[in-house]
PyMOL Python script that loads the backbone (N, CA, C, O; Angstrom):
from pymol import cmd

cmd.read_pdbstr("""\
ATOM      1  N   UNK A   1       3.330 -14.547  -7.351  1.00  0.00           N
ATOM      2  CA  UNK A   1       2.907 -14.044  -6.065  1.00  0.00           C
ATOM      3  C   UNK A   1       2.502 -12.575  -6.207  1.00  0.00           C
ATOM      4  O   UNK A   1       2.901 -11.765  -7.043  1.00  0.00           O
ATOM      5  N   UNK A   2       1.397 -12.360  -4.956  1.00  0.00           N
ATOM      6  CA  UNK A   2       0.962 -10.999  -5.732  1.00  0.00           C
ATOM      7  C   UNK A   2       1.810 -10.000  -4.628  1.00  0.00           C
ATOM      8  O   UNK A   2       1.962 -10.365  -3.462  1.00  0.00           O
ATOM      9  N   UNK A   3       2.351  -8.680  -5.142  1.00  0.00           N
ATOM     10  CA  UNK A   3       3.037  -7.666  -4.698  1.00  0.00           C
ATOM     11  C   UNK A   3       1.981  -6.606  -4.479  1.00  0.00           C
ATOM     12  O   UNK A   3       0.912  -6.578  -5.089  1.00  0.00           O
ATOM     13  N   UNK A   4       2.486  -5.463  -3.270  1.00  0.00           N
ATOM     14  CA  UNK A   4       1.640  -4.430  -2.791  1.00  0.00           C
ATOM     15  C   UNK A   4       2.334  -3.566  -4.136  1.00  0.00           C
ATOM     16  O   UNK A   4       3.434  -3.524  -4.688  1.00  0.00           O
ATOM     17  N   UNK A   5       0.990  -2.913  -4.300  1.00  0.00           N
ATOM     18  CA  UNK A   5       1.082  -1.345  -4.836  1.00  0.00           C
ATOM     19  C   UNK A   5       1.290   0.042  -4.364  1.00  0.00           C
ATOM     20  O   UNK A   5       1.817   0.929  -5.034  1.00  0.00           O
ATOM     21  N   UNK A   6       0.832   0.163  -3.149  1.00  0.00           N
ATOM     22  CA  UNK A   6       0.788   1.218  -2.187  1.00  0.00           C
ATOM     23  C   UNK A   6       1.473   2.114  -2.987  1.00  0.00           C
ATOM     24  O   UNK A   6       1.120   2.780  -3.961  1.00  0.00           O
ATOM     25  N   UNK A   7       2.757   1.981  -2.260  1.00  0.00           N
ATOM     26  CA  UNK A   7       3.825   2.994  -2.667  1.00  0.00           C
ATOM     27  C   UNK A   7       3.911   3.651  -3.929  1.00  0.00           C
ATOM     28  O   UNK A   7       3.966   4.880  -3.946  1.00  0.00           O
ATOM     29  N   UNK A   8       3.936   2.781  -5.332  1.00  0.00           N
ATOM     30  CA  UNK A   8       4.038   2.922  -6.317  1.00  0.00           C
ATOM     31  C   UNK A   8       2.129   4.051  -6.667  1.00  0.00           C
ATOM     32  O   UNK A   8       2.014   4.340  -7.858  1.00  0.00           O
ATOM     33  N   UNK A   9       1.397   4.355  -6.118  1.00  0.00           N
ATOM     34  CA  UNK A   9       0.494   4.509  -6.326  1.00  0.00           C
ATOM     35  C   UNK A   9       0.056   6.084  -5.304  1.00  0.00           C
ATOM     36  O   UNK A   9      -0.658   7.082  -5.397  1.00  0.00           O
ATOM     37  N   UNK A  10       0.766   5.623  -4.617  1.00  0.00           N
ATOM     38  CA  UNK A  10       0.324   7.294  -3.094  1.00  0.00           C
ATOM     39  C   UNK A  10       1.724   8.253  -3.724  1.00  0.00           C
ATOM     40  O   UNK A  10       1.381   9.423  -3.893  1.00  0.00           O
ATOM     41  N   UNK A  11       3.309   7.968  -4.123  1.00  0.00           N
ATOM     42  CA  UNK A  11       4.392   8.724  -3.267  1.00  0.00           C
ATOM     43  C   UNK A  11       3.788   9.502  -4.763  1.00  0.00           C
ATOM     44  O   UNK A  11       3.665  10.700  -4.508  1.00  0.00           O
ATOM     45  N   UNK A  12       3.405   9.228  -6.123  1.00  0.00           N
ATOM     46  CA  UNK A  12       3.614  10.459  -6.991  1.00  0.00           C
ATOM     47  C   UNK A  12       2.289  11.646  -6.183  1.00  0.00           C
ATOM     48  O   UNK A  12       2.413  12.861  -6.032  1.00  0.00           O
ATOM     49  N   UNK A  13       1.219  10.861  -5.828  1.00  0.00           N
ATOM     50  CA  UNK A  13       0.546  12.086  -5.235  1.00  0.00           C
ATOM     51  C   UNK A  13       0.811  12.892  -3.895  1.00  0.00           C
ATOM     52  O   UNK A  13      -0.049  13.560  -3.320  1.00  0.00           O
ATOM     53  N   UNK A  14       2.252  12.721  -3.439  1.00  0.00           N
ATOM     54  CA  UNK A  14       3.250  13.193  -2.715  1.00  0.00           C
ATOM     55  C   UNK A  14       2.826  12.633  -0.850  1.00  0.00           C
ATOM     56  O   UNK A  14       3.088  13.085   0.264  1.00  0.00           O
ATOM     57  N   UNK A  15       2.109  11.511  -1.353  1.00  0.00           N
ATOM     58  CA  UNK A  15       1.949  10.786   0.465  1.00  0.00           C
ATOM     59  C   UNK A  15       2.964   9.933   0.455  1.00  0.00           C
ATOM     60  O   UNK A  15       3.438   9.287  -0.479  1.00  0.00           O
ATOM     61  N   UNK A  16       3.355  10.004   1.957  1.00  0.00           N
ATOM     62  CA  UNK A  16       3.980   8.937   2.951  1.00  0.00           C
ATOM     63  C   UNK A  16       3.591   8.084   3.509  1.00  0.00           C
ATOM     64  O   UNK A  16       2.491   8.308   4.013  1.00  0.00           O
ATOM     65  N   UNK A  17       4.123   6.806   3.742  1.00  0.00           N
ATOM     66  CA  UNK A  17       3.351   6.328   4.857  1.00  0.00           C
ATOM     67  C   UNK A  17       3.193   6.484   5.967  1.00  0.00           C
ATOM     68  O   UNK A  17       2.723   5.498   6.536  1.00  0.00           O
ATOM     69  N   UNK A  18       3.437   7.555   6.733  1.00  0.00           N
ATOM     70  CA  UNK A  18       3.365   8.082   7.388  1.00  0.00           C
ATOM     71  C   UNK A  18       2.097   9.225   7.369  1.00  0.00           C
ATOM     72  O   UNK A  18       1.152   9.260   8.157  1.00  0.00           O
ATOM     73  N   UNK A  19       2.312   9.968   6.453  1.00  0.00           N
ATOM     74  CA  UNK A  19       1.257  10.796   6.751  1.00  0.00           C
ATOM     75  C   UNK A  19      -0.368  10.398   6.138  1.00  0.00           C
ATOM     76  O   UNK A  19      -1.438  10.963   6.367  1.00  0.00           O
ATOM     77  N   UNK A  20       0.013   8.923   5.082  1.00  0.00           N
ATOM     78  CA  UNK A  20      -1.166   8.063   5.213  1.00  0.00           C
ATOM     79  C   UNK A  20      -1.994   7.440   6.764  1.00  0.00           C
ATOM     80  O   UNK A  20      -3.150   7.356   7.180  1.00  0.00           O
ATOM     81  N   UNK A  21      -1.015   7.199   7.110  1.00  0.00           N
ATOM     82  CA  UNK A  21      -1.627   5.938   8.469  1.00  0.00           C
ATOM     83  C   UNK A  21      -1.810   7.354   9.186  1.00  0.00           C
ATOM     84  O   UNK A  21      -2.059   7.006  10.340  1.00  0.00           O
ATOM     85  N   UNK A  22      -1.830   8.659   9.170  1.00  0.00           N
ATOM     86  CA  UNK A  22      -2.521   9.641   9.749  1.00  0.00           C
ATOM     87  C   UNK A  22      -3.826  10.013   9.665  1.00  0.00           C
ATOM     88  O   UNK A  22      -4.759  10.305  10.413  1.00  0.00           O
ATOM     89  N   UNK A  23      -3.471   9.856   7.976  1.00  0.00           N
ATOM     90  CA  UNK A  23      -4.453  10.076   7.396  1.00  0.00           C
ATOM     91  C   UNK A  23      -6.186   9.273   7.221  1.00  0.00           C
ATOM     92  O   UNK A  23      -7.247   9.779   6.855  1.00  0.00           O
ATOM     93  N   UNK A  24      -5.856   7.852   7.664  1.00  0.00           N
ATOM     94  CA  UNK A  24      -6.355   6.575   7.714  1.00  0.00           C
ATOM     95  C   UNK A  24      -6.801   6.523   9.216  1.00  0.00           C
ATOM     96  O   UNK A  24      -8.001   6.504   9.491  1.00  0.00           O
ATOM     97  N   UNK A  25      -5.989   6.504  10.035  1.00  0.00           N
ATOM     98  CA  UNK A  25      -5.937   6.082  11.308  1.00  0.00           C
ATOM     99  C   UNK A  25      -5.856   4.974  11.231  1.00  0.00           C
ATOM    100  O   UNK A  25      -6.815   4.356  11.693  1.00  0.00           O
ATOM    101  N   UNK A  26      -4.857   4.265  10.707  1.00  0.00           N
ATOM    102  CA  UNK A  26      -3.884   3.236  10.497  1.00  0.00           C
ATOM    103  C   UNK A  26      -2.872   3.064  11.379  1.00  0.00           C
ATOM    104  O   UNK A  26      -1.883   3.766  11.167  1.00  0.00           O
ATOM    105  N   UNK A  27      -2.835   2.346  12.291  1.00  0.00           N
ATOM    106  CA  UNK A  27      -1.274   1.830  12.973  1.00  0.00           C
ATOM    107  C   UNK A  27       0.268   2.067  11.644  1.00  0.00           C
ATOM    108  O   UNK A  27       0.311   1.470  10.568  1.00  0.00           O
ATOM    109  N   UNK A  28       1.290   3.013  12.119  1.00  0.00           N
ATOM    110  CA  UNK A  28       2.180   3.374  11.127  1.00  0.00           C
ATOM    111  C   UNK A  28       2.525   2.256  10.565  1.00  0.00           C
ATOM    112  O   UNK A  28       2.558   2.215   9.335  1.00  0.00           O
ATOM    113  N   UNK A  29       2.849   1.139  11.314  1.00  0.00           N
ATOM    114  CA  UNK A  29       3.285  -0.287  11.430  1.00  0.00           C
ATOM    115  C   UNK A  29       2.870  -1.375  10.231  1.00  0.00           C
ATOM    116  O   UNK A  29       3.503  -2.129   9.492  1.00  0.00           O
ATOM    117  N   UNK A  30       1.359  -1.022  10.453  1.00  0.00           N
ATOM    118  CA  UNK A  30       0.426  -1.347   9.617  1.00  0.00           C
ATOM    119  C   UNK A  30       0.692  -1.113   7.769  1.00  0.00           C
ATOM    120  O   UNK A  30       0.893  -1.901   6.845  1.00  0.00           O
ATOM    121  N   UNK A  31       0.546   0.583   7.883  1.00  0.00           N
ATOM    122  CA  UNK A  31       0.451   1.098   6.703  1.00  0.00           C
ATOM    123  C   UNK A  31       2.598   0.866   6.051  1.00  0.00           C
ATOM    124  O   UNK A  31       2.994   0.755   4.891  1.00  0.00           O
ATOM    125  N   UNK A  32       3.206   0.874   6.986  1.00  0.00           N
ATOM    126  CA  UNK A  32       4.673   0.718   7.150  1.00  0.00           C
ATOM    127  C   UNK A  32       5.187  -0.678   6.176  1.00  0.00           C
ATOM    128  O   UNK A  32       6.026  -0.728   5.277  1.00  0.00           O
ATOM    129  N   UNK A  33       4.313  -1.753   6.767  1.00  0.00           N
ATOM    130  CA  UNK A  33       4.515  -3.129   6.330  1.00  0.00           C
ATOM    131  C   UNK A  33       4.303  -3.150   4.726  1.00  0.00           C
ATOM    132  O   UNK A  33       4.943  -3.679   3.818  1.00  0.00           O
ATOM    133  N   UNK A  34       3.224  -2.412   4.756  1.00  0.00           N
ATOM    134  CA  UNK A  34       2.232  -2.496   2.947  1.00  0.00           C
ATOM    135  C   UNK A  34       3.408  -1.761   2.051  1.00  0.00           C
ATOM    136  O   UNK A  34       3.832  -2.169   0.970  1.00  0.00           O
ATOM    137  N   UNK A  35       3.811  -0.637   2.726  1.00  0.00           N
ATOM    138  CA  UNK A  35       4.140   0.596   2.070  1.00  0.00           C
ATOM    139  C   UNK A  35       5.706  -0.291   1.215  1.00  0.00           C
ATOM    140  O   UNK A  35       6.036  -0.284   0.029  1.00  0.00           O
ATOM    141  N   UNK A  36       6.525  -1.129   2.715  1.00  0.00           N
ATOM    142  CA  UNK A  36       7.847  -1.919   1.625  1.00  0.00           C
ATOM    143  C   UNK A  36       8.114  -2.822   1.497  1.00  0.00           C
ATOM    144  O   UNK A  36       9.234  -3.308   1.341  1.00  0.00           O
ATOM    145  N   UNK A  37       6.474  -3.563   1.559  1.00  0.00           N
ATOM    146  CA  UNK A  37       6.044  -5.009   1.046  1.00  0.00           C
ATOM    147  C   UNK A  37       6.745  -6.024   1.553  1.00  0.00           C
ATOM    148  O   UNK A  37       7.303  -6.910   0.905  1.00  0.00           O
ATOM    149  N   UNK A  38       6.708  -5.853   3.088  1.00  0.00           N
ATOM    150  CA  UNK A  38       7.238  -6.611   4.105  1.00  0.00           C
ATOM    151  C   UNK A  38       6.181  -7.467   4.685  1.00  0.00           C
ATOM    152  O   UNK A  38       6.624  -8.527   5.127  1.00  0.00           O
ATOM    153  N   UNK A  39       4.678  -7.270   4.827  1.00  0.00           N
ATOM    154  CA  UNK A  39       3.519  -7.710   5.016  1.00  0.00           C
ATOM    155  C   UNK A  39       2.878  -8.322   3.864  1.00  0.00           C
ATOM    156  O   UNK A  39       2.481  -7.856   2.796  1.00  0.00           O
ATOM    157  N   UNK A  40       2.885  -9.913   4.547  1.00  0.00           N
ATOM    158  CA  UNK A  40       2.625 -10.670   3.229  1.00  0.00           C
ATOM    159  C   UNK A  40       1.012 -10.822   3.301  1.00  0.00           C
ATOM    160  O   UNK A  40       0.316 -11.706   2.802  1.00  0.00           O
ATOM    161  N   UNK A  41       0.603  -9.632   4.114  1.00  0.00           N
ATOM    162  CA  UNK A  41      -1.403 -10.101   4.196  1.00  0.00           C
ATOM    163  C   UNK A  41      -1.955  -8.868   4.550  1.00  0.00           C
ATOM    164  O   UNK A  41      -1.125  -8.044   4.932  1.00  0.00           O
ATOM    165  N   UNK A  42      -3.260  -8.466   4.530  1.00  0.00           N
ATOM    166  CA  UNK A  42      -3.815  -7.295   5.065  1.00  0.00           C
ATOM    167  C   UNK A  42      -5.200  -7.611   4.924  1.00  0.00           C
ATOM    168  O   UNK A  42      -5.570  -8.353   4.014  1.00  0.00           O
ATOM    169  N   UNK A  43      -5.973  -7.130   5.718  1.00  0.00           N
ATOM    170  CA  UNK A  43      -7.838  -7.269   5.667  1.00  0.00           C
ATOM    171  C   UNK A  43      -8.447  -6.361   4.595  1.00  0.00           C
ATOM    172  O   UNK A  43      -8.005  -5.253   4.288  1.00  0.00           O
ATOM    173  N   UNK A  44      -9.535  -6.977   4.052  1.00  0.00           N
ATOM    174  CA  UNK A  44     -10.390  -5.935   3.335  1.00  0.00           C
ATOM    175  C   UNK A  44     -10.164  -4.415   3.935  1.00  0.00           C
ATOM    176  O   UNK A  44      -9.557  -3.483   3.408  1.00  0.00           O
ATOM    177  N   UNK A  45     -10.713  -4.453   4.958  1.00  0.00           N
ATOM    178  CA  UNK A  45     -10.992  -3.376   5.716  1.00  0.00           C
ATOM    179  C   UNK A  45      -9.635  -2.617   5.350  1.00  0.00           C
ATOM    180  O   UNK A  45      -9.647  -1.635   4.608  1.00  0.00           O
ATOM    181  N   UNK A  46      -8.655  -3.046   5.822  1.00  0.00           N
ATOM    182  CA  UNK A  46      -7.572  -2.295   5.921  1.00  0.00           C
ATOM    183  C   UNK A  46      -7.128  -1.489   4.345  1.00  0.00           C
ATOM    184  O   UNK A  46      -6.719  -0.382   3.994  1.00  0.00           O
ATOM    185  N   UNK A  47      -7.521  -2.898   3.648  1.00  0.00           N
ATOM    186  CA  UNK A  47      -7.191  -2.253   2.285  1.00  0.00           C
ATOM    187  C   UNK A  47      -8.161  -1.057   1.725  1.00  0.00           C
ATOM    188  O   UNK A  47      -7.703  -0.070   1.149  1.00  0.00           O
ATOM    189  N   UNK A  48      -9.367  -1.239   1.931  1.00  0.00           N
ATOM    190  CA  UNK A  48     -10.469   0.089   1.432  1.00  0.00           C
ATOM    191  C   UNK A  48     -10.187   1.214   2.705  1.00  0.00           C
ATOM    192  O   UNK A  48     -10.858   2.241   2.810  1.00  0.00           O
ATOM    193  N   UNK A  49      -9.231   0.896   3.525  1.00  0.00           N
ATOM    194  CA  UNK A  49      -9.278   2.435   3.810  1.00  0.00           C
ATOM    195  C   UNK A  49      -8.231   3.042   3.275  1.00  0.00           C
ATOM    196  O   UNK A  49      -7.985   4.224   3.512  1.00  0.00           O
ATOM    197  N   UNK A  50      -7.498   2.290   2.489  1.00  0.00           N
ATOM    198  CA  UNK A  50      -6.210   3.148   2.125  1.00  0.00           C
ATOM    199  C   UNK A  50      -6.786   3.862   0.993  1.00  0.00           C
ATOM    200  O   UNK A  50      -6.757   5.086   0.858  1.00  0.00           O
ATOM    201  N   UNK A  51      -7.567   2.619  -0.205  1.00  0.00           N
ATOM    202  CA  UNK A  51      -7.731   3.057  -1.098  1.00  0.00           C
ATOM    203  C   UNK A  51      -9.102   3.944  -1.089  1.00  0.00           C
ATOM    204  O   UNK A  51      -9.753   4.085  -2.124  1.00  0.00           O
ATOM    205  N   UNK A  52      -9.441   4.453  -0.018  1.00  0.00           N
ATOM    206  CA  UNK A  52     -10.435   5.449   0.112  1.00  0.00           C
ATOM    207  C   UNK A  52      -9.843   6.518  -0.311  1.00  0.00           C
ATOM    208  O   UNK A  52     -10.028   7.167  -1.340  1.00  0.00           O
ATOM    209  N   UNK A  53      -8.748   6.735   0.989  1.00  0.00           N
ATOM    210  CA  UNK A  53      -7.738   8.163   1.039  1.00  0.00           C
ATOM    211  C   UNK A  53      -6.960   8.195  -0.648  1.00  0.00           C
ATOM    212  O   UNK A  53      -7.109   9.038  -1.532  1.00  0.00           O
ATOM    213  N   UNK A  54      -6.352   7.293  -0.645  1.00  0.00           N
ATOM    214  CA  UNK A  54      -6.271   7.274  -2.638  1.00  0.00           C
ATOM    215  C   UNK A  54      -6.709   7.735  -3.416  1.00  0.00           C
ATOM    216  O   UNK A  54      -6.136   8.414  -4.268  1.00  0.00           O
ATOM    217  N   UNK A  55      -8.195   7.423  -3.319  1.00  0.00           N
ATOM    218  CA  UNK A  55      -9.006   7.558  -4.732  1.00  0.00           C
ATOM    219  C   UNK A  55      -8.964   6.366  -5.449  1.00  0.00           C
ATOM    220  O   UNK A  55      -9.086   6.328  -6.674  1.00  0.00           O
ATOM    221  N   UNK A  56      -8.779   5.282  -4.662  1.00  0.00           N
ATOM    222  CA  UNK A  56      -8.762   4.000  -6.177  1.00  0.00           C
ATOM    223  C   UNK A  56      -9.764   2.998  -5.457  1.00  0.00           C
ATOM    224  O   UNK A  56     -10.424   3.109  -4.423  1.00  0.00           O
ATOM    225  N   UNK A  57      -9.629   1.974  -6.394  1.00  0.00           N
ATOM    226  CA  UNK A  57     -10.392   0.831  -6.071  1.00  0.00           C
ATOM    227  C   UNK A  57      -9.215  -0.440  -5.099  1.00  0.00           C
ATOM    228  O   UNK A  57      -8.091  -0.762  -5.483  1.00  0.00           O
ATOM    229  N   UNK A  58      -9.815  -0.878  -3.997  1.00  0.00           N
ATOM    230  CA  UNK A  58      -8.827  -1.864  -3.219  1.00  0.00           C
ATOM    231  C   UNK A  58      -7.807  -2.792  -4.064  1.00  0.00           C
ATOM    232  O   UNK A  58      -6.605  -2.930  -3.835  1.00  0.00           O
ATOM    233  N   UNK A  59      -8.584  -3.414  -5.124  1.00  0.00           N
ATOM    234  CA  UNK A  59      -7.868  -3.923  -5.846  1.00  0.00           C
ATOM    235  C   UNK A  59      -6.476  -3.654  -6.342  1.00  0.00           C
ATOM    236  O   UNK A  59      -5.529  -4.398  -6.599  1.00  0.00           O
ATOM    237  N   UNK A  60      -6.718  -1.882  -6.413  1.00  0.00           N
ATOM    238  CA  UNK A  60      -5.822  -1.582  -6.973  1.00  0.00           C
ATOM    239  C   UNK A  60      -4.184  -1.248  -6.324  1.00  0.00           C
ATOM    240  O   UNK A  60      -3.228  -0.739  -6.909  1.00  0.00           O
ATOM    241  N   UNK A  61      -4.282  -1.704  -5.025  1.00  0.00           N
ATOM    242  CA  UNK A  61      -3.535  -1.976  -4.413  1.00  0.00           C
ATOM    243  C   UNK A  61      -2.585  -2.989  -4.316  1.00  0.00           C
ATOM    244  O   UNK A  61      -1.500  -3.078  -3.741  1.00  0.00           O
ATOM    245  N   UNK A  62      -3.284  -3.770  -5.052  1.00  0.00           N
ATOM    246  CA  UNK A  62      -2.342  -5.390  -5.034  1.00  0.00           C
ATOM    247  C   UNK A  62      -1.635  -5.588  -7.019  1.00  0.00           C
ATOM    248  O   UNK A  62      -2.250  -5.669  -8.083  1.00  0.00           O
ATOM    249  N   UNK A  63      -0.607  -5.594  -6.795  1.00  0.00           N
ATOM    250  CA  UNK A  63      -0.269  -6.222  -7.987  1.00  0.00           C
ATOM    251  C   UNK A  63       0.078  -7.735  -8.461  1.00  0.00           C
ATOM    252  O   UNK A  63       0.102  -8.717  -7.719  1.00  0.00           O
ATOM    253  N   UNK A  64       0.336  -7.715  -9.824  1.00  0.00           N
ATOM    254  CA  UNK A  64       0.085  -9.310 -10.063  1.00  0.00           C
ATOM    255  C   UNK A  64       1.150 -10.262  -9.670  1.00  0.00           C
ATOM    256  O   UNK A  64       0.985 -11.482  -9.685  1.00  0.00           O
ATOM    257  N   UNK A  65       2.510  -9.528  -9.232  1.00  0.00           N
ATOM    258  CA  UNK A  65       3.892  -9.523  -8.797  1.00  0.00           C
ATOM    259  C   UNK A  65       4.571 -10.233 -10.576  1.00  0.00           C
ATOM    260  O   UNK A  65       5.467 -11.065 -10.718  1.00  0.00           O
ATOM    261  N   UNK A  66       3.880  -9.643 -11.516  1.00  0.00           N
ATOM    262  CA  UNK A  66       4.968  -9.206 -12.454  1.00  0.00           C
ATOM    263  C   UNK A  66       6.236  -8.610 -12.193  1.00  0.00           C
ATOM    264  O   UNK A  66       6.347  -7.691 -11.381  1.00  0.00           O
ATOM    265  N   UNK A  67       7.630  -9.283 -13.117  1.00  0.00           N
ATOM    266  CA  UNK A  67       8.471  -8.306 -12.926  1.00  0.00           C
ATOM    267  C   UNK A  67       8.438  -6.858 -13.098  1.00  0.00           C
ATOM    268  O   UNK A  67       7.944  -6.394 -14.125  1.00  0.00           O
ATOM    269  N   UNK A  68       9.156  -5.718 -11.735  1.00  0.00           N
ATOM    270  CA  UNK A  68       8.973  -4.654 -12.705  1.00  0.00           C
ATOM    271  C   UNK A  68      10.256  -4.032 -12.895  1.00  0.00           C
ATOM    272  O   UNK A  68      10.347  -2.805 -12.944  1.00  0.00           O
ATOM    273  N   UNK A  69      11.335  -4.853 -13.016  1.00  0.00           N
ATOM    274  CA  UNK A  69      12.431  -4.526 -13.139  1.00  0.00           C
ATOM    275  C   UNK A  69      13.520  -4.168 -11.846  1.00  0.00           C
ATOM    276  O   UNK A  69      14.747  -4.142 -11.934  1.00  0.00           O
ATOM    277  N   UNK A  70      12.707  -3.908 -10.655  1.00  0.00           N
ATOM    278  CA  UNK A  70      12.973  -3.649  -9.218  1.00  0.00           C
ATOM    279  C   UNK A  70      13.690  -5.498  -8.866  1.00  0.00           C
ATOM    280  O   UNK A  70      13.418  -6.582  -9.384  1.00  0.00           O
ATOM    281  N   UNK A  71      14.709  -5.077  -7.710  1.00  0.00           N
ATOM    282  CA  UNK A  71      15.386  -6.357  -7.068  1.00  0.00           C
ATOM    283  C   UNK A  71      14.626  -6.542  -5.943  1.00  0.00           C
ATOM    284  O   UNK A  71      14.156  -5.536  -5.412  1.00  0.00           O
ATOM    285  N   UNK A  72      14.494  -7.200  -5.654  1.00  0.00           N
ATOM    286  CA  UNK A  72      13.924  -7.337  -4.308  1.00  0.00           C
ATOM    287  C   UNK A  72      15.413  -8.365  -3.392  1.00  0.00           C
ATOM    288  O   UNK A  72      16.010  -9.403  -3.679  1.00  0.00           O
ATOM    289  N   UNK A  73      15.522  -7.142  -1.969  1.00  0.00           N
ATOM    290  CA  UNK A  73      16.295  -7.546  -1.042  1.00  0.00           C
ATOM    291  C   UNK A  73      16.275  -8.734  -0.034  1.00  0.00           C
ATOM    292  O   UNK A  73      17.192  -8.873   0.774  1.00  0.00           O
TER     293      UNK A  73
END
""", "prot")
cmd.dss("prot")
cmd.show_as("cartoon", "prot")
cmd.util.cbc("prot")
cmd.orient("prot")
């Protein structure tokens, strides 16, 4: 199953999700869900605006849900 990247990808360049979905004009909710991979879906759209504010490619948002050693609750 594939896992969000978000987090792993914005917090070293010192964003929140919070001051993303500001940054975006993203519902917090929205960017909230992605950010602790509680949202099992999101639109194109939604995804190229994150990865606008990023600098990456949309893709690069989604991972392959390889282990990465993390538990999931």
């Amino acid at each position: 199953m594939a896992r969000w990247r978000l987090r792993e990808i914005a917090e070293p360049e010192r964003w929140t999700a919070r001051k993303l979905a500001i940054a975006t004009g993203l519902a917090y909710n929205t960017v909230w869900g992605i950010w602790t991979g509680k949202s099992k879906r999101a639109d194109l759209e939604t995804l190229s605006t994150l990865a606008v504010v990023l600098n990456v490619h949309p893709r690069d948002l989604i991972g392959n849900g390889e282990d990465t050693g993390e538990t999931e609750e």
